[in-house]
C-alpha positions in Angstrom: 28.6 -3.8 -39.1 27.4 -5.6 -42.7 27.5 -3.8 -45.8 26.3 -4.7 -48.9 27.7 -2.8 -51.8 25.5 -2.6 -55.7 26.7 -0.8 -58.5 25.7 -2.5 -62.2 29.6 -1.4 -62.8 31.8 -4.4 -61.5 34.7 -2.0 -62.1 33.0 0.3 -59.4 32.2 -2.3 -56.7 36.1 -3.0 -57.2 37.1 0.2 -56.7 35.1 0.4 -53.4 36.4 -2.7 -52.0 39.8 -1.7 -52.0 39.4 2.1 -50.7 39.6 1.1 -47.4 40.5 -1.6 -45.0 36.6 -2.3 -44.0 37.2 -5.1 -41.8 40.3 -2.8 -39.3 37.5 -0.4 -39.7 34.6 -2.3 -37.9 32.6 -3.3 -41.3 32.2 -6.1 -43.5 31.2 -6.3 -46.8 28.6 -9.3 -46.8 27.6 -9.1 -50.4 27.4 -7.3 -53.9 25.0 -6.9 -56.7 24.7 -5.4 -59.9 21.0 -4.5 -59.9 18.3 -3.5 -57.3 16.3 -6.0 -57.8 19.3 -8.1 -56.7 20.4 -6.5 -53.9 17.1 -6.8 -52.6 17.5 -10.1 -52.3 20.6 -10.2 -50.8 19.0 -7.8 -48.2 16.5 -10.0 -46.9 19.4 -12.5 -46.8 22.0 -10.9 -45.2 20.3 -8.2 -43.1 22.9 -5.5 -43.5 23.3 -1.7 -41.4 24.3 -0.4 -44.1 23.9 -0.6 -48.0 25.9 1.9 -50.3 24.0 1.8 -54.1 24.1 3.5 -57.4 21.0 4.7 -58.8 21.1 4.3 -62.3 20.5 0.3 -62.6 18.7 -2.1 -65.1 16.3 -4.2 -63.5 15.4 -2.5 -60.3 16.8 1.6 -60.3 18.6 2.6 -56.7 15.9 4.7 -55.5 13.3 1.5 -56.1 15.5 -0.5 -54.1 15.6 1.8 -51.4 12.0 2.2 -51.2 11.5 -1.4 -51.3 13.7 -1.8 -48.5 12.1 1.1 -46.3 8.8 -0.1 -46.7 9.8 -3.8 -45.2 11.3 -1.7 -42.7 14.3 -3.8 -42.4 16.0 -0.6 -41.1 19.2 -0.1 -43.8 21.1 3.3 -44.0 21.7 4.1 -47.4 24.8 6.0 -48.7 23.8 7.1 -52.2 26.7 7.0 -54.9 26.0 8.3 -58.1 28.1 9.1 -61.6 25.7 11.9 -62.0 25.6 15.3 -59.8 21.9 15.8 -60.5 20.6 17.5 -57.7 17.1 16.1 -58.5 18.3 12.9 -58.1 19.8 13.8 -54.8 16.3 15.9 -53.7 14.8 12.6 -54.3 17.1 9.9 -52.6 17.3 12.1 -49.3 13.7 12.9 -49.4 13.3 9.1 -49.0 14.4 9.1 -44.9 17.0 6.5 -44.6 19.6 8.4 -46.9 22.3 9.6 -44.5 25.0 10.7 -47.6 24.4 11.5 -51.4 28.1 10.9 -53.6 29.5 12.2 -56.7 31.5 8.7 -57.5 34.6 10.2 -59.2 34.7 12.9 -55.8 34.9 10.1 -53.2 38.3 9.2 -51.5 39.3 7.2 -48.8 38.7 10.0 -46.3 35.7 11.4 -47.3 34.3 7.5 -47.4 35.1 7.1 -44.1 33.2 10.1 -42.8 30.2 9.3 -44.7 30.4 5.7 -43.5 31.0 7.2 -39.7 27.8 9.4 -40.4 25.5 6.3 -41.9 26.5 4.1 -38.7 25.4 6.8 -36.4 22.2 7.2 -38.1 21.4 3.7 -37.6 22.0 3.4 -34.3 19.9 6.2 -33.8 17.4 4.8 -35.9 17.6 1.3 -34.3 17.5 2.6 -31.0 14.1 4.0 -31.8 12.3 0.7 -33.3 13.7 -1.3 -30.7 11.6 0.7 -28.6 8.4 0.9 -31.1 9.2 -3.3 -32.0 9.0 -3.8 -28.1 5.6 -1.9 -27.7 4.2 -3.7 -30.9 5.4 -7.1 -29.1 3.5 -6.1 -25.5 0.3 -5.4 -27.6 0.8 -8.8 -29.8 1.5 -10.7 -26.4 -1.3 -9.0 -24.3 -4.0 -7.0 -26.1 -6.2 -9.6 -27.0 -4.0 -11.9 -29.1 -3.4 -9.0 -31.7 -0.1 -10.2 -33.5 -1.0 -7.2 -36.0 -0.2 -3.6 -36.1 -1.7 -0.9 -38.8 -3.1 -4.7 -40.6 0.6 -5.9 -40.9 1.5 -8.6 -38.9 4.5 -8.6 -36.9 5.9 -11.3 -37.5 4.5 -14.7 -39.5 5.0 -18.6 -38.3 7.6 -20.5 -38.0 7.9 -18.5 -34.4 9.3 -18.8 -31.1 8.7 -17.1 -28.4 11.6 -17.4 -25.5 11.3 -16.2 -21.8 15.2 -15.4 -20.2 14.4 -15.9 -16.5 17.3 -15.4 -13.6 17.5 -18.2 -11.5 16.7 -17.2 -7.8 16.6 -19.2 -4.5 13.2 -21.2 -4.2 10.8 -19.5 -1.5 8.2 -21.1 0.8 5.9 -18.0 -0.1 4.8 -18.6 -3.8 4.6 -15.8 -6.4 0.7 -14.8 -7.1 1.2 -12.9 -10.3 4.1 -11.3 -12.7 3.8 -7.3 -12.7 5.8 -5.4 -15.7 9.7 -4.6 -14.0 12.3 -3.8 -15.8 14.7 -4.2 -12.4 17.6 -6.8 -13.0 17.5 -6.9 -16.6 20.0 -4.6 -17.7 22.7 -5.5 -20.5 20.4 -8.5 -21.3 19.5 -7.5 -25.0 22.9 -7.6 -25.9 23.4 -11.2 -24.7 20.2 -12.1 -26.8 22.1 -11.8 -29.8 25.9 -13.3 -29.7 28.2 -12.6 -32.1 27.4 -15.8 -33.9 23.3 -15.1 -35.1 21.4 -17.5 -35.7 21.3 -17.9 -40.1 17.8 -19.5 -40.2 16.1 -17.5 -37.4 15.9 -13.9 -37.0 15.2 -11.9 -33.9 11.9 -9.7 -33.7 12.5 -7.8 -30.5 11.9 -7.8 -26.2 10.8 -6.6 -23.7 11.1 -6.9 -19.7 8.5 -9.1 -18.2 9.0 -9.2 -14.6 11.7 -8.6 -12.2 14.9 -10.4 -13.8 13.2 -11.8 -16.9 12.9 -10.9 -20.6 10.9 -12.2 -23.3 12.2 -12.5 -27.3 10.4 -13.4 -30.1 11.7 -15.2 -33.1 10.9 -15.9 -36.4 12.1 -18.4 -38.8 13.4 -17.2 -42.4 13.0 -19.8 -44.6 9.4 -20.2 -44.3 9.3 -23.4 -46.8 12.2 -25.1 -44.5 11.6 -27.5 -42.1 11.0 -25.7 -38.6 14.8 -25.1 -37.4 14.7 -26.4 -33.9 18.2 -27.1 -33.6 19.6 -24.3 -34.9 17.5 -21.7 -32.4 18.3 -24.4 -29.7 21.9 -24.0 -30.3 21.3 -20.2 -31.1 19.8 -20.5 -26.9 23.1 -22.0 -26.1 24.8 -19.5 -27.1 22.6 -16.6 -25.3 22.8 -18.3 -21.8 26.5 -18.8 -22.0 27.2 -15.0 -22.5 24.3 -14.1 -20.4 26.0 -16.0 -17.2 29.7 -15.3 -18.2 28.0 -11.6 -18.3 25.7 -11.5 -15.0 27.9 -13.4 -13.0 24.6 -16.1 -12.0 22.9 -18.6 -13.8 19.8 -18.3 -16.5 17.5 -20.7 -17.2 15.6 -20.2 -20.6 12.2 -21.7 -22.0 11.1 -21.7 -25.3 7.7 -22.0 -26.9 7.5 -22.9 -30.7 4.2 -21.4 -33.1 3.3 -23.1 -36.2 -0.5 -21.9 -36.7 -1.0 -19.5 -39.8 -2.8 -17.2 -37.0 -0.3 -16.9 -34.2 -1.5 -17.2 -30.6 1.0 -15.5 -28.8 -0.6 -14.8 -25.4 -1.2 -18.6 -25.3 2.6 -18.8 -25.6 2.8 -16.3 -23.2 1.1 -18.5 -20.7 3.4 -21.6 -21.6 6.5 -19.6 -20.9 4.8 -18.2 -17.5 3.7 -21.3 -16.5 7.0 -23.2 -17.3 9.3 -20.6 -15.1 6.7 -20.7 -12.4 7.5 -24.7 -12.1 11.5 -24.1 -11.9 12.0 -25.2 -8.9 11.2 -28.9 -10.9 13.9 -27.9 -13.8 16.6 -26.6 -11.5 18.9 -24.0 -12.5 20.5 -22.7 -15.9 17.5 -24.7 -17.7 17.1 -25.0 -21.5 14.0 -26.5 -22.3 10.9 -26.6 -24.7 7.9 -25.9 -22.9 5.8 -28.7 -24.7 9.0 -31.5 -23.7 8.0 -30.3 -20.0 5.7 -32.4 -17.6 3.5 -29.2 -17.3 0.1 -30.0 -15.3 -2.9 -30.6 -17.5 -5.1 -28.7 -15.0 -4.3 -28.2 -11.2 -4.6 -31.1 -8.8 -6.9 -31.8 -6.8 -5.4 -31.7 -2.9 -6.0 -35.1 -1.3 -6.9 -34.4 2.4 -6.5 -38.2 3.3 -3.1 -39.3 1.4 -1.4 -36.4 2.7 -2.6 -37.1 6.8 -1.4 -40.9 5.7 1.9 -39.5 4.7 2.1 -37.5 8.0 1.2 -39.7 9.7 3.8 -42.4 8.2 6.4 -39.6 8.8 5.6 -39.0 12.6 5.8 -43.2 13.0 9.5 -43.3 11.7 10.3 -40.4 14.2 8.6 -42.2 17.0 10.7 -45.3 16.3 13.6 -43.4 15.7 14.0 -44.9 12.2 15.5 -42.9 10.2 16.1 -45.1 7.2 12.4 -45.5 6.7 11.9 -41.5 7.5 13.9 -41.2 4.1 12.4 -43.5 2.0 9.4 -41.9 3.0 10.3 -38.4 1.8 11.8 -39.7 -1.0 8.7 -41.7 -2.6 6.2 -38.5 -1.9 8.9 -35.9 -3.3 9.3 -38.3 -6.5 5.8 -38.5 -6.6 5.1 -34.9 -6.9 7.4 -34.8 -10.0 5.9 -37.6 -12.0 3.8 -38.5 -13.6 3.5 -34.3 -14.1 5.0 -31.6 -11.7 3.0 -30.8 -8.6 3.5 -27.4 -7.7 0.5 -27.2 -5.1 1.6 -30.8 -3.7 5.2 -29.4 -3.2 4.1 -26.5 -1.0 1.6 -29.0 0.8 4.5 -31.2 1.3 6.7 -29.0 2.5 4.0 -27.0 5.2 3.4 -30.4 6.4 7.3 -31.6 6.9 7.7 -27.7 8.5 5.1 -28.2 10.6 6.1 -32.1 12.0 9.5 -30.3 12.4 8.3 -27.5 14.6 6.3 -29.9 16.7 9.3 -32.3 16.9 11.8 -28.8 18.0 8.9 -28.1 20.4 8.5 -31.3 21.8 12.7 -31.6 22.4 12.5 -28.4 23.8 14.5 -26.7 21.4 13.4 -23.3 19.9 11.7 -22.6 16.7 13.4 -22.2 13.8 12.5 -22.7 9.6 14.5 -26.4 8.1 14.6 -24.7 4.7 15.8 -21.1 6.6 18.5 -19.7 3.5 20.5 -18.9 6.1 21.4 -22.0 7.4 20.6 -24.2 4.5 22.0 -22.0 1.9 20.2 -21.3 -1.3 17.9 -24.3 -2.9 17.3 -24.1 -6.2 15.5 -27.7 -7.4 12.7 -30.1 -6.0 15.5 -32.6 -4.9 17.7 -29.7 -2.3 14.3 -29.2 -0.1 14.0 -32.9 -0.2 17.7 -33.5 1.0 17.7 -30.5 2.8 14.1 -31.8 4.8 16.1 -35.4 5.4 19.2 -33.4 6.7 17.1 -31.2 8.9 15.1 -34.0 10.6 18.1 -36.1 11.0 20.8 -34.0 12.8 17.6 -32.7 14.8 17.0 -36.7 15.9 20.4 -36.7 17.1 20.6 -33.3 18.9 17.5 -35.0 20.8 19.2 -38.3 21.9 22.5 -36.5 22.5 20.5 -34.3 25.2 18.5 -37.4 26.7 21.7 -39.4 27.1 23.5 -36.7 29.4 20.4 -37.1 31.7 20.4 -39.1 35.1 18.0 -42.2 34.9 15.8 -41.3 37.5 15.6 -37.6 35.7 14.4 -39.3 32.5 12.0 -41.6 34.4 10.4 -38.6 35.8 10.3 -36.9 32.4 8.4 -39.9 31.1 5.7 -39.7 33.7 4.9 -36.2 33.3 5.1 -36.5 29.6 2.3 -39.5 29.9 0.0 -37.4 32.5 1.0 -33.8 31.6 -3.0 -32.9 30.8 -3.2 -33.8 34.7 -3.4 -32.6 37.9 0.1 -33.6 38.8 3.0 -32.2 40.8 6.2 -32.9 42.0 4.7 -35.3 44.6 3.1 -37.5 41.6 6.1 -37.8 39.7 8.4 -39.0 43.1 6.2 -41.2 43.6 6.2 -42.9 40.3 9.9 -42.7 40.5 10.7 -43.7 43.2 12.8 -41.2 45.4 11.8 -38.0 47.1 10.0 -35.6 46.1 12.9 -32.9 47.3 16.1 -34.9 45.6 13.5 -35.0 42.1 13.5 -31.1 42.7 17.0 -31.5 43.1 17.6 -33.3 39.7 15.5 -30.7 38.0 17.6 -27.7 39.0 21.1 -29.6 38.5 20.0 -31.1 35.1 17.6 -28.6 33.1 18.0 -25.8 35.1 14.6 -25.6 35.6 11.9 -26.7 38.7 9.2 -29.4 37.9 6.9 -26.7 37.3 9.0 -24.7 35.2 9.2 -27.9 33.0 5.9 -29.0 33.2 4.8 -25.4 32.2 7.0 -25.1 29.2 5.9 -28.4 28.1 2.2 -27.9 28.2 2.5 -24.8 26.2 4.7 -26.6 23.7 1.7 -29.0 23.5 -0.6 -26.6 23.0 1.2 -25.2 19.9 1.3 -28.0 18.8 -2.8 -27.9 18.7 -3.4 -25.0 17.8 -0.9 -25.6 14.5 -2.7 -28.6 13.9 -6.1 -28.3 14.6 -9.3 -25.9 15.2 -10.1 -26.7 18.3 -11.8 -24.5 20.8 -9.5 -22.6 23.5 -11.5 -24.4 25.8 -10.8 -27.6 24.6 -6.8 -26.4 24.2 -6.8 -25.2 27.4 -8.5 -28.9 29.2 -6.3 -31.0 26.7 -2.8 -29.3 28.2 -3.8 -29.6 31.7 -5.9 -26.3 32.2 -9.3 -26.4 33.9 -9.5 -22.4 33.6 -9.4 -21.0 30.2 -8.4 -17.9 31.3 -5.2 -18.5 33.0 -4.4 -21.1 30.5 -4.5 -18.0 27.7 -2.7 -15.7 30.5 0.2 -18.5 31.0 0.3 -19.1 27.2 1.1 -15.3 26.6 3.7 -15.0 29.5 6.0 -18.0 27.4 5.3 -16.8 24.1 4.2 -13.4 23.9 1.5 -13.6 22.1 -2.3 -15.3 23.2 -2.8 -18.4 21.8 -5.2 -17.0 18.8 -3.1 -14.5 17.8 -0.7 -17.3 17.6 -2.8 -19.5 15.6 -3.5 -16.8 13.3 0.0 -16.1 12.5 0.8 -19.9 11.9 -1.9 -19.9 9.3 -0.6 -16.8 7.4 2.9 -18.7 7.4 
């Protein structure tokens, strides 16, 4: 806790210094003066809890000190010391607010100093408590009413500024976040890791406040205002914060910042920066440190291009075909590197990656596997950046090419001959007749094969299949059940929608329905 000692008697500042062991004590003296005028200085310089002052001084009296000092509402205690017991003097000082103690010098000892130094620091914790909470409702207004940076025609703070949003790092999510709504949840201990023990000299904290679940925002302001703007040091001041914030929370924190030089500050237009920044950090990745106006932010949202992306599918579903997976990658990797550059593509990542789900449900479908999500947490584990779906969409389609081949291979020729006729002519009138005949053997060993190999009859199969295909449709397309129903082999609407529920459940709208709200 910093104290700033002013007496015009040097002999009396001595005296102080030596009463007590300050630092074993929890205080350090950061300065002393000799006159008010001084000290005030000093003040603004050193920001101290606590200031113990005489208050007969040339220049600048104690008591004109201490109102100067209230009304920049730097909150100081003051301890009053005086060579005078003049109880008008005293009626004065503590009349003032911020007096915790008024002193007789030549009656203060070591113990007494300690209690009145107990009872200052408890009053300005009590007070501090109290403006943190009135600075963090000035800060709301400043950020949200309008652009107001003001309050009772004094502003709250004046340029150089930067405003910093603290965001935990969470897992990325296929459902996209709409809007922030005021939480305080998850942020708790986090305004002590704002300020380390090592402050930053040139900048000076303002306040916070909780903005959304697990995220804070700070404002700064610069000191010097005739200096340079201090990038550095805040940056290295940010350091700092997101070292003790980690080693404290026991995860990572990515941190944005967003720098104000305009006599009139616009701070809800900073706001947006910083909102707009932790929205895109699935591009920055975790424990980011970053100046929103370094970041590839988009100018304006981009346009969705209907075409490119079907080519891209389209491209995809080739490789699969062909079983070439080295192109598959290369694939991937050009559109996922394309969505990060020039600018980052938010809308184009969560086009890309219904797209890839999609071709992957109607490759688990068409393998006869059942559904499941590639970028599931559960299986995946936690992705964080634009580059783990990627890898994570390359994996997925992989392992699921060789799962396929691995189950073709244990299959009897004859087995996989059939399978490739019925695959061909499934939207048919075919049976188990058909498909002997194009193979080549009876239709009773086929059945045969069927049971001993999938475990399953020809029409079990052929069943399953066409539903599978449908799916497929219906995730794809807006086709007319009549047209499913005749493109999967079913002359009879009806019993194809009563089949359809049988397999899945569901009838095949209420299906499509709940594809479309994935």
């Amino acid at each position: 806790m910093k104290i700033i000692l002013v007496d015009d008697e040097r002999i009396a500042l001595e005296h102080i210094r030596t009463l007590i062991p300050w630092e074993e004590n929890g205080y350090e003296i950061a300065a002393a003066a000799t006159n008010g005028r001084s000290a005030l200085k000093l003040c603004e310089e050193h920001r101290p809890q606590i200031m113990i002052v005489d208050i007969r001084m040339p220049v600048m009296d104690g008591l004109e000190l201490i109102r100067a000092v209230a009304e920049r509402g730097w909150g100081v205690s003051f301890i009053v010391m005086s060579a005078y017991e003049d109880f008008n003097y005293a009626r004065q000082a503590i009349s003032l607010g911020c007096v915790s103690s008024y002193l007789v010098k030549h009656e203060v000892n070591r113990d007494k100093l300690m209690r009145e130094l107990a009872k200052a620091k408890l009053a300005w914790e009590i007070s501090e408590r109290q403006r943190k909470l009135s600075r963090s409702e000035q800060l709301k207004e400043a950020f949200f009413a309008g652009g107001k940076p003001a309050r009772q025609g004094v502003p709250i703070a004046r340029p150089p500024l930067c405003a910093l949003l603290l965001q935990a790092d969470a897992p990325f999510t296929t459902i996209p976040a709409v809007s922030v709504q005021p939480d305080t949840g998850g942020i708790a201990g986090w305004a002590e890791g704002i300020i380390p023990a090592d402050k930053p000299g040139s900048w000076e904290m303002i306040g916070e406040f909780p903005h959304g679940a697990g995220r804070l925002v700070a404002l700064f302001e610069q000191r010097d205002k005739s200096a340079a703007l201090q990038r550095d040091a805040l940056y290295r001041h940010a350091s700092a914060m997101q070292r003790v914030l980690e080693d404290r929370l026991g995860h990572t924190v990515s941190l944005y910042l967003a720098f104000e030089y305009a006599d009139t500050p616009n701070l809800p237009g900073l706001l947006r920066k910083l909102e707009e920044a932790a929205r895109h950090t699935v591009f920055s990745g975790r424990s980011a440190l970053a100046c929103v106006d370094d970041l590839p932010l988009p100018v304006r949202t981009a346009a969705s291009n209907a075409d490119a992306s079907r080519q891209w599918l389209d491209a995809l579903a080739n490789c699969l075909m062909q079983e070439d997976y080295g192109s598959f990658e290369s694939v991937v990797k050009e559109r996922f590197d394309s969505l990060s550059k020039p600018e980052w593509n938010w809308n184009g990542l969560y086009e890309a990656i219904r797209a890839m789900t999609a071709l992957y449900r109607e490759r688990l479908a068409a393998a006869g596997l059942p559904e499941t999500d590639p970028l599931d947490s559960r299986t995946a584990g936690p992705l964080y950046h634009v580059t783990d779906i990627r890898d994570r969409f390359i994996f997925a389609f992989r392992e699921l090419g060789e799962q396929g081949s691995a189950a073709l291979k244990q299959l009897s020729p004859k087995l996989l001959q059939a399978l490739r006729y019925l695959h061909a002519h499934f939207q048919d009138e075919i049976g188990v007749e058909d498909a002997a005949i194009a193979t080549g053997i009876s239709a009773r060993y086929l059945h045969e094969l069927f049971k001993r190999e999938l475990n399953r009859t020809f029409l079990d199969y052929l069943t399953e299949y066409r539903i599978k295909q449908a799916k497929i449709i219906l995730m794809r397309e807006d086709a007319k059940m009549t047209e499913v129903s005749a493109r999967v082999g079913y002359r009879s609407p009806q019993h194809f929608s009563q089949v359809f529920k049988r397999l899945t459940g569901v009838l095949p709208h209420q299906f499509r329905a709940k594809e479309q709200a994935r």
